[in-house]
Each structure stands twice: as C-alpha cells, then as structure tokens.
C-alpha positions in Angstrom: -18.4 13.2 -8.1 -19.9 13.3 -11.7 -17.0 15.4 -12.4 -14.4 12.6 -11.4 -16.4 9.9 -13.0 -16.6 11.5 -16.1 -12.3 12.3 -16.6 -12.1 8.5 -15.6 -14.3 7.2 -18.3 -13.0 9.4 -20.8 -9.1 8.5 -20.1 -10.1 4.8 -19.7 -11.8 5.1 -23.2 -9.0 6.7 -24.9 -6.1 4.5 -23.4 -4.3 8.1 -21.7 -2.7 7.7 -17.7 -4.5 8.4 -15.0 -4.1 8.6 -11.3 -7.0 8.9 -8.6 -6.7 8.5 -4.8 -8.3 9.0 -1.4 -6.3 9.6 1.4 -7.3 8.2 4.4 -10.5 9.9 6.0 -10.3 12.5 3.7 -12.7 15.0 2.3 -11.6 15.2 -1.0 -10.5 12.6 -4.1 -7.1 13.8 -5.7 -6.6 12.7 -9.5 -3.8 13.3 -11.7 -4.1 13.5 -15.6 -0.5 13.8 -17.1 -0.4 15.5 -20.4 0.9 12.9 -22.2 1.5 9.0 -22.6 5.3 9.1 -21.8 6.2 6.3 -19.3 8.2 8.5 -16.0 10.4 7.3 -14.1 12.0 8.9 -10.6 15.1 10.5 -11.3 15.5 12.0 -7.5 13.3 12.0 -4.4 13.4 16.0 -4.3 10.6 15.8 -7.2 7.1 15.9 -6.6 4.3 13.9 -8.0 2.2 10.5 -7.1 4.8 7.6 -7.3 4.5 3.9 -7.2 7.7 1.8 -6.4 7.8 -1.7 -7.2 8.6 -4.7 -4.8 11.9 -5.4 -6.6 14.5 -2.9 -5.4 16.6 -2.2 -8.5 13.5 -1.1 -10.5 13.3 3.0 -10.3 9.8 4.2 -9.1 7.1 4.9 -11.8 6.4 8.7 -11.2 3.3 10.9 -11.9 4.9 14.6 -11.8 3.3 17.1 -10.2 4.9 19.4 -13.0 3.1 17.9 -16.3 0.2 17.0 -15.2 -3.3 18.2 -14.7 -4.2 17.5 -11.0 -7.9 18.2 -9.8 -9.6 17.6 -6.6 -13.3 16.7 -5.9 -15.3 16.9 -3.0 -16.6 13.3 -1.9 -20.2 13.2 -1.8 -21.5 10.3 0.6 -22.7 7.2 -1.5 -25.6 5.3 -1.7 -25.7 2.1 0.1 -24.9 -0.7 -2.1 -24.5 -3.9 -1.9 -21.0 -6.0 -2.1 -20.0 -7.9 -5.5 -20.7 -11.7 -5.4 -17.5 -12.0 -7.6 -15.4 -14.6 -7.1 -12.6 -16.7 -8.3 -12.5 -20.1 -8.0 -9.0 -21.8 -6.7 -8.0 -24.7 -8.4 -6.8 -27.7 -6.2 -3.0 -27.4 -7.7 -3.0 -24.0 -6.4 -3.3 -24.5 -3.0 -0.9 -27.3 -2.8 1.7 -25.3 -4.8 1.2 -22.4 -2.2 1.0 -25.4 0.6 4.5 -26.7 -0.9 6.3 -23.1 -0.8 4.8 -22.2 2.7 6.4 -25.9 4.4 9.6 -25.1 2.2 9.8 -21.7 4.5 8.9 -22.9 7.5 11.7 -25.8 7.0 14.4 -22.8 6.4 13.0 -20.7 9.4 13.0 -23.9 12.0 16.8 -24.7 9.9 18.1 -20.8 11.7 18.4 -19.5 7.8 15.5 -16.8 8.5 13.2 -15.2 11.3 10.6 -14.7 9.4 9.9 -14.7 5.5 6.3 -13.1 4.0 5.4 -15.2 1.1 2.9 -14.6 -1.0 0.4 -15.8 -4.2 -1.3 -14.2 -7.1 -4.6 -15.1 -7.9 -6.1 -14.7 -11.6 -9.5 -14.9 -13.5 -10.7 -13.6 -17.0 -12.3 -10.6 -16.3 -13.9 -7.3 -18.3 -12.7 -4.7 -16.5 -15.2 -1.4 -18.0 -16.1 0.4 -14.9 -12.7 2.0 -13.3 -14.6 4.8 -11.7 -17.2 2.5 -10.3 -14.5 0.2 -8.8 -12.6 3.1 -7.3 -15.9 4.6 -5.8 -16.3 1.1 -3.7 -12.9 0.8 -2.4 -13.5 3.9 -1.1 -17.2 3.2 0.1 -16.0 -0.4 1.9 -12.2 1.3 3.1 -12.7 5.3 4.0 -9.9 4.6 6.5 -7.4 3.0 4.1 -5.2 4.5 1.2 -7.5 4.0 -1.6 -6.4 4.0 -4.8 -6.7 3.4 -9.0 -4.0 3.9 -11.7 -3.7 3.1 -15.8 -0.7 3.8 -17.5 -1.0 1.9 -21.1 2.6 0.6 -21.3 1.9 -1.2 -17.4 -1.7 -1.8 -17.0 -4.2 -1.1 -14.7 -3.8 -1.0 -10.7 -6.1 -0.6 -8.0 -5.7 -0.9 -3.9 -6.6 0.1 -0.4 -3.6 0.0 2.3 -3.8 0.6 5.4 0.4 0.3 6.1 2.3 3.8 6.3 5.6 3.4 4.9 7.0 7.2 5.6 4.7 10.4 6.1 7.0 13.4 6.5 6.0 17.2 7.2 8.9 19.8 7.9 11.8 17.6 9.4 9.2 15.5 11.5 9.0 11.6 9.8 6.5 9.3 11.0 6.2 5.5 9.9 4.6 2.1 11.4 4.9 -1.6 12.0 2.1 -3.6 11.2 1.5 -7.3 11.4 -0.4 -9.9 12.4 -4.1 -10.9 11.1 -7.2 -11.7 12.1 -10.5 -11.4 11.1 -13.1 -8.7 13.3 -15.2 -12.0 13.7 -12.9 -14.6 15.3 -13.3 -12.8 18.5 -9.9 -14.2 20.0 -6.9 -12.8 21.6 -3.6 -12.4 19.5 -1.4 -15.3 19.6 1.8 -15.5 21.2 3.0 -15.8 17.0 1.2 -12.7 16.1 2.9 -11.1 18.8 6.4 -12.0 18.4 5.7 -11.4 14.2 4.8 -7.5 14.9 7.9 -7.5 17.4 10.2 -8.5 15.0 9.3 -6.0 12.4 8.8 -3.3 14.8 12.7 -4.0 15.9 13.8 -3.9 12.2 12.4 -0.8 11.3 14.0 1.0 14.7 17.0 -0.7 13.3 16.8 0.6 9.8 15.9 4.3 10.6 18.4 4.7 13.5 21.0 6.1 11.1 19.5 8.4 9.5 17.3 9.9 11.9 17.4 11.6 15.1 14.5 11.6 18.4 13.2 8.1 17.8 9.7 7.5 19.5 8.0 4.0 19.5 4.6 3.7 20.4 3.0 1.3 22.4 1.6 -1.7 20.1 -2.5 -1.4 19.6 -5.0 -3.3 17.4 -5.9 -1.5 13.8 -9.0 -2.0 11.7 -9.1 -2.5 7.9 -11.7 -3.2 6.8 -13.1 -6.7 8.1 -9.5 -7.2 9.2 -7.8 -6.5 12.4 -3.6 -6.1 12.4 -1.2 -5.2 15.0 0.1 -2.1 14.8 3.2 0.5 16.7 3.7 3.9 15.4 7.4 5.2 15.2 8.2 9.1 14.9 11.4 10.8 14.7 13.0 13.9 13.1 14.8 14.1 10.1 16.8 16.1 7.3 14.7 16.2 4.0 18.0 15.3 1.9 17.2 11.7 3.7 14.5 10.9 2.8 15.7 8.6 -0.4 18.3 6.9 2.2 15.4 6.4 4.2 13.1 4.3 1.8 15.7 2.7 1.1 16.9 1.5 4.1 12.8 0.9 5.6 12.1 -0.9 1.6 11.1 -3.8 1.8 9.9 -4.0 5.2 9.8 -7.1 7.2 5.9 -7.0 6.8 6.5 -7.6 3.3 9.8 -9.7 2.8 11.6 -11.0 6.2 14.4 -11.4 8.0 17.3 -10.9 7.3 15.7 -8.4 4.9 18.4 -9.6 2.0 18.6 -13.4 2.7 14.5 -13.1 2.8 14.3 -11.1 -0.2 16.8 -13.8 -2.7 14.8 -16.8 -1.1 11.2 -15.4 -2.4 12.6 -14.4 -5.6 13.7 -18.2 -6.3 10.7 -19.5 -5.1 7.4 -17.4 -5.7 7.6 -18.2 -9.1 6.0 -15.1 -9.9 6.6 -11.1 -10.3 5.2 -9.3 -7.6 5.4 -6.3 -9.6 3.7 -3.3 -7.0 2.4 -5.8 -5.0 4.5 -4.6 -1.5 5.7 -1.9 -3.1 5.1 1.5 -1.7 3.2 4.0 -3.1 1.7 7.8 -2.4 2.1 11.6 -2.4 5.9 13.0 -2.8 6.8 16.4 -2.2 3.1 17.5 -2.8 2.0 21.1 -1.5 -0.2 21.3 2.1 -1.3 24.7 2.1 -1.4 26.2 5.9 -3.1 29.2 7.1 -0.9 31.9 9.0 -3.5 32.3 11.7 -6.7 30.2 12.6 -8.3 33.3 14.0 -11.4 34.3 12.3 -11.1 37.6 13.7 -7.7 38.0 12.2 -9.2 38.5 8.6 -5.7 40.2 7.4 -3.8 37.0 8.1 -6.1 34.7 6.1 -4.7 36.1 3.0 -1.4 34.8 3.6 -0.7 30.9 3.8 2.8 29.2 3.6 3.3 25.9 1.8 4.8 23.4 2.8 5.6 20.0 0.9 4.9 16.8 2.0 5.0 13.0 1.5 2.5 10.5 2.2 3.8 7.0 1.2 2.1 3.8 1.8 3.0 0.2 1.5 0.8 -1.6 -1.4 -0.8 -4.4 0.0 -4.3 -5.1 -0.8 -4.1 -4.5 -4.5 -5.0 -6.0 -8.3 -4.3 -5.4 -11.4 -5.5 -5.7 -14.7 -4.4 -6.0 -18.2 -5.0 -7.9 -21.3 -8.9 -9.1 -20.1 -7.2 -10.7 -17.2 -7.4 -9.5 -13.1 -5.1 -10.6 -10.7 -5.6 -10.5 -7.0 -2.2 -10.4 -4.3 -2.2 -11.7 -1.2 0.2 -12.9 1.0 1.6 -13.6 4.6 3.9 -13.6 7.2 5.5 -17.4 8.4 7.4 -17.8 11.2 8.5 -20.6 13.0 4.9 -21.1 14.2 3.0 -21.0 11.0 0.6 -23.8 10.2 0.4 -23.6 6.5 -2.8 -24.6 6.3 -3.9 -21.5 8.0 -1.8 -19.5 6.1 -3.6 -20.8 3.0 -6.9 -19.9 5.1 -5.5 -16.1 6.0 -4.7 -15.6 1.7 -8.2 -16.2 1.3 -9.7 -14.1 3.7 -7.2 -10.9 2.3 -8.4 -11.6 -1.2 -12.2 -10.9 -0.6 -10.9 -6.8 0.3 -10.7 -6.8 -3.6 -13.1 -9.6 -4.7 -15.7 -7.1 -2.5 -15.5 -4.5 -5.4 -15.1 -6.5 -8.2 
C-alpha cells in the first residue's frame, strides 16, 4: 500500500485530481490519476470512467475518463489495529432547533396529504487541517470493508470522501441490479423495526419498481432483510431485471433521486427541500461509481484447460452507488452530511438523535 500512499501524497501536494476507491469486499484499491487538471464533465453514459453525479438533477456528472487517465490498482494489505479518532464537532444550540424547525415544517406537509415521505437533511461544519488523504482513505476502508469506500480531489471542487453502502444500478451484460434501502438503527438498540421503518422501506421499494418498470424487462423483488454498515443497521430489498445497455442513462434518470434520498412524490419532494434546506447538497445523495469499466473473464475456469487461459473476453460494467455517508473539504473547512427520512410518524427529536449517530461514520476517521 506504500505505493498508493505515496501517488496520494504527491497529487495532494501538488494540487493535481485524484480518484481512489474500494469496492465493496474487494481485494484490490483502484485509483485514477487523470493527466491533467481539466474539469470533465459527462457528455453520454456510453463513456467509461469513475463518475460522481450531484444531488441536483440538471447539473451533468463530474467524470474521471477511463481514456486520459492513469488508472492503477493495488493489492490491500490488512492493517494494523488502530484506534478510532476522538474528533468531534460540537453542535451549537441554534443548529439543532433550525434542523428541529425544518423537520416539524415536513411532518406538518406530510400529515397536510402534500407528501409521503420527504428525506431532509443537515450539513455539519468545523475548521479543520485536512493533510493526511491517504491516511483518511485507509480508515474508511479499515472501519467499512463492506461499504463503497471512497476519496476524490479535483482543485476547481474540493476534496470528497465517503463509504455507502446503497447500490443505485450495477449492470453486467443486459442483467441490472439495484436496491431499496431504508430505515435506521443502531447494532446496539437491540429492538425490532418499527411499524414506521417498515412502511419507509415499503414506500421506496414501490417507487423504485415504479420507476424501472419502463425501461426494463424480468423484474425480481427480493424479500426485505436487515443490512449492516458499519455500526448501523438498514432495511434493505434487492431488485434485478434485464435490460438494454442504450438504457441505462433513462434509467438513472428515472431511479435519481431515489425516495431514500428525496421523497414522495419524487418532484413535489425534491422543490420542497430545495426551498427549505437552506443549503447545497452538492454530492451529498448523489450517486457515484464505476461506468463502463472493463471486468476481465476467463474463457474456462479449468486449470487443466491451460490453452483457454490465454484467451479472456471483456466485458464492461457499471457499479454506481448512492453517496450517503460522505464529507468534504475545501478552504480549511470539513463538512459532514447527514440526513433522514420523515414520515408521518417522525418524532423530530429522534430524527435530530438518528443525524447524529450517521455523522460519527465520518467523525470515526477524522
């Protein structure tokens, strides 16, 4: 990993883009290095490259092509133990009864028929010195092997870091998978789900059918079953189906944002937290991952069959992922995103209580 370490520090130090990223149980750390400082952004979904989509739907995809970049891989050497940061940020009282104020003003409009459910969310901010990018990249991955773990500078945005646990899309061939995940709890609590989490994860579990139905074709929904991130516990339903690859951009778009990250009705949702949020999301619930990237396959697993090794197809694949637990970083300032789903149920003072317990997945490497 000294290899990895040492292309972060020495991009970090010069200002230049980088990209590195661990997929989920993975093996290996995958790092892009484009050639130049040249902000990209998606011209069309048959490209291929690393892409991170903001929340707000009329801003193009940032893209990290495949094309001009150097990509390397690493092998990931098991870490040392090591112990969790005592970092934290201290929340002013006005804070809390801003985000007290906005979660009651939701609630009103859900209980009022205007909405199902709306996600709201809060960014939290501290000075900060931000000189170890590698080192903070290395714990995300120590604390969350089983999340999308990732880091990314570009000069003219800043610097972002995450671990999500939320597939957006995965395709391979003409076969698409995706997932609904909601509901919280912490792996301590040691309760049930409530009837609220329940219905939550069943409303975006029917939006997402709803929003694929047109543009795919086999539809398979998966019992719901309890997912672990880190010291976090979610509902969760996986969804497969087949598809055409000329889709897939009618596909994000019709699945972005999902109700885990907006609400319902998805565009009524979306308008109210733009108003009322009173601040730019900017990644934060975006989606983010691999596009078109090559998966080389083996023509024949026999080791026998020694002729056959020689000769592997490629085939491209996407593995996208919604960007949930993230930060950022620019300026000598880091800002930490949480957020939530309200329903008719919510109690906003457990809401507040559910922010704070998603902000220590980043406060744990800071």
């Amino acid at each position: 990993m000294q290899g990895l370490v040492q292309h972060i520090d020495q991009a970090w130090a010069s200002k230049q883009p980088f990209l590195a990223y661990h997929k989920p149980d993975d093996t290996q750390v995958h790092c892009f290095f484009p050639e130049d400082v040249k902000l990209r952004h998606l011209q069309s979904y048959d490209e291929a490259g690393f892409i991170f989509s903001p929340f707000e739907i009329s801003s193009p995809p940032i893209v990290f092509p495949e094309v001009s970049s150097e990509v390397l891989k690493f092998e990931l050497i098991e870490p040392g133990s090591e112990s969790q940061s005592k970092f934290s940020i201290k929340q002013p009282p006005e804070e809390k009864e801003k985000y007290l104020n906005l979660l009651s003003k939701a609630i009103e409009q859900i209980k009022a028929k205007e909405f199902k459910k709306i996600v709201v969310s809060r960014k939290i901010s501290a000075d900060y010195d931000l000189q170890d990018p590698a080192g903070l990249f290395l714990k995300l991955i120590q604390f969350y092997p089983e999340a999308f773990t990732y880091v990314w500078f570009h000069p003219e945005v800043g610097f972002w870091a995450g671990a999500s646990p939320e597939v957006l899309v995965k395709t391979y061939r003409s076969q698409l998978e995706t997932m609904s995940l909601a509901g919280t709890k912490r792996m301590d609590e040691g309760r049930e789900w409530t009837l609220k989490e329940q219905d939550e994860q069943q409303i975006v579990t029917d939006e997402i059918e709803n929003a694929l139905a047109p543009h795919v074709s086999g539809l398979n929904i998966s019992e719901t079953k309890t997912d672990k991130a880190g010291e976090l516990l979610h509902l969760r339903t996986d969804i497969k189906a087949c598809f055409e690859t000329s889709q897939l951009g009618p596909i994000l778009k019709a699945l972005h944002p999902t109700p885990a990250v907006c609400g319902l009705p998805k565009e009524k949702a979306y308008q109210f937290l733009r108003a009322n949020e009173a601040y730019s999301r900017q990644f934060y619930t975006g989606f983010f991952g691999e596009l078109n990237m090559p998966q080389h396959n083996q023509r024949s697993g026999r080791t026998k069959n020694q002729e056959n090794q020689a000769y592997k197809s490629i085939v491209r694949t996407s593995n996208l992922f919604v960007n949930l637990r993230c930060l950022s970083y620019a300026d000598g300032k880091i800002n930490i995103y949480v957020g939530g789903g309200i329903t008719k149920d919510s109690d906003p003072e457990e809401e507040w209580a559910e922010t704070v317990n998603k902000s220590r997945t980043m406060l744990k490497v800071l």
